[in-house]
C-alpha positions in Angstrom: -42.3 -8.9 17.5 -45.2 -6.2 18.0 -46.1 -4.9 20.9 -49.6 -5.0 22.3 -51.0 -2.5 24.8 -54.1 -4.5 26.6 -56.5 -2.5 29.5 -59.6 -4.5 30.2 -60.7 -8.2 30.0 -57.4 -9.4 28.2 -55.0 -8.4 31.4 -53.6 -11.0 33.3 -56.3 -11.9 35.4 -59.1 -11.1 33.0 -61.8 -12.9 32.0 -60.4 -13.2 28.1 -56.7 -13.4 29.2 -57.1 -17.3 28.7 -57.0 -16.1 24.8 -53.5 -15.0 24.8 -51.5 -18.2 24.6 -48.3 -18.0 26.8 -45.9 -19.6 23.7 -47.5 -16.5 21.2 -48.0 -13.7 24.3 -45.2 -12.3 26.6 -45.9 -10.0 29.3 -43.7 -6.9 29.4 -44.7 -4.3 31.4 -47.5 -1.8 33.2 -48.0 1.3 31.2 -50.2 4.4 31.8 -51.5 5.6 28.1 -52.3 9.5 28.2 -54.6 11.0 25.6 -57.7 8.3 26.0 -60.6 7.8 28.0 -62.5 5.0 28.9 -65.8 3.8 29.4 -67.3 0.9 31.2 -69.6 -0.9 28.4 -70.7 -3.8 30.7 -68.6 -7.2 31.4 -65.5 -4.8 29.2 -64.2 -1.7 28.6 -64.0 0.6 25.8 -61.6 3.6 25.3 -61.4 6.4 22.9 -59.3 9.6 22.2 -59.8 12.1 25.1 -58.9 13.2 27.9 -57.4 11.0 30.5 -55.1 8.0 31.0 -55.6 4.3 30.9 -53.7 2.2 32.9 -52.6 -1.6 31.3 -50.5 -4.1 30.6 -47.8 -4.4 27.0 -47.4 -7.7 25.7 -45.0 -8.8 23.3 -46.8 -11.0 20.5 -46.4 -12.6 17.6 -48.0 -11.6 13.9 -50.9 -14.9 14.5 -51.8 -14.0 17.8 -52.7 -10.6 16.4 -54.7 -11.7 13.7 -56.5 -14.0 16.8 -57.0 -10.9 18.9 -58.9 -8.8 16.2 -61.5 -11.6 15.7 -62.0 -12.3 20.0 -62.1 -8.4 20.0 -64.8 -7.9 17.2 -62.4 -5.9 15.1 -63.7 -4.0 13.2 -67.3 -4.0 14.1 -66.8 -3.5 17.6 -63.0 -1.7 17.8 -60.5 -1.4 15.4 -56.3 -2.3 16.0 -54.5 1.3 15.7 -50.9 1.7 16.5 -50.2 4.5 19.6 -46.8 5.2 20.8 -45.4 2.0 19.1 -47.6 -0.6 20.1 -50.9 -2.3 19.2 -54.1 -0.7 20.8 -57.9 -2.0 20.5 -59.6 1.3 20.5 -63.7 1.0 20.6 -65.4 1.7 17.9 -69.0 1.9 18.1 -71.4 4.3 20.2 -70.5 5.2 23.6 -73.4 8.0 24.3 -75.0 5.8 27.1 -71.9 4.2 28.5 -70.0 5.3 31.7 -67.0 6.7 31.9 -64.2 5.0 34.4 -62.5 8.5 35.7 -59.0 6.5 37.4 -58.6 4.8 34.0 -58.4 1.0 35.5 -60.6 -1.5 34.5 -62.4 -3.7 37.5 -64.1 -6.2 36.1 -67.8 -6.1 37.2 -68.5 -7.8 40.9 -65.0 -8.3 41.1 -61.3 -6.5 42.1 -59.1 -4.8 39.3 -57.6 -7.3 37.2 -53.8 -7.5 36.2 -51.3 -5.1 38.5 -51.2 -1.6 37.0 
């Protein structure tokens, strides 16, 4: 089954994690993902080549859930599924001139503490 890195609201603990069925989704591991940066685009993140390192989570998942994720992710109007070191990654794909950048790599979601356990 692929493998599916995840960094922002679909962590455990994250507001869209609820999208990842437990019979389709398998958590794995914590990863640290060199060669991206992210950005803080409101209630979710968004990250793009550069430099830095994201921390997330890998899920194993099956082919379905996949096709699932691309539509809760806005593929490909908002990001687009590209493989990176073996595994799935949403990388964002629209305009990030006015958007922060989040320096540590780990996503907090807003008001609230980091979600998942990088």
């Amino acid at each position: 089954m692929p493998e599916l890195f995840v960094y922002g609201t679909l962590k455990r603990g994250g507001r869209l994690h609820h999208n990842m069925d437990p019979s389709s989704c398998k958590y794995l591991r914590t990863v640290e993902l060199e060669g991206f940066k992210m950005y803080d685009l409101g209630w979710y993140p968004g990250i793009i080549l550069g430099d830095g390192t994201v921390k997330g989570e890998v899920f194993e998942i099956t082919e379905e859930m996949l096709v699932h994720l691309d539509e809760v992710e806005g593929v490909p109007d908002w990001f687009r599924r590209e493989r990176v070191n073996g595994m799935w990654v949403y990388l964002f794909n629209a305009d990030i001139k006015d958007a922060k950048s989040i320096d540590d790599g780990l996503w907090r979601e807003p008001d609230g503490p980091a979600t998942g356990k990088p």
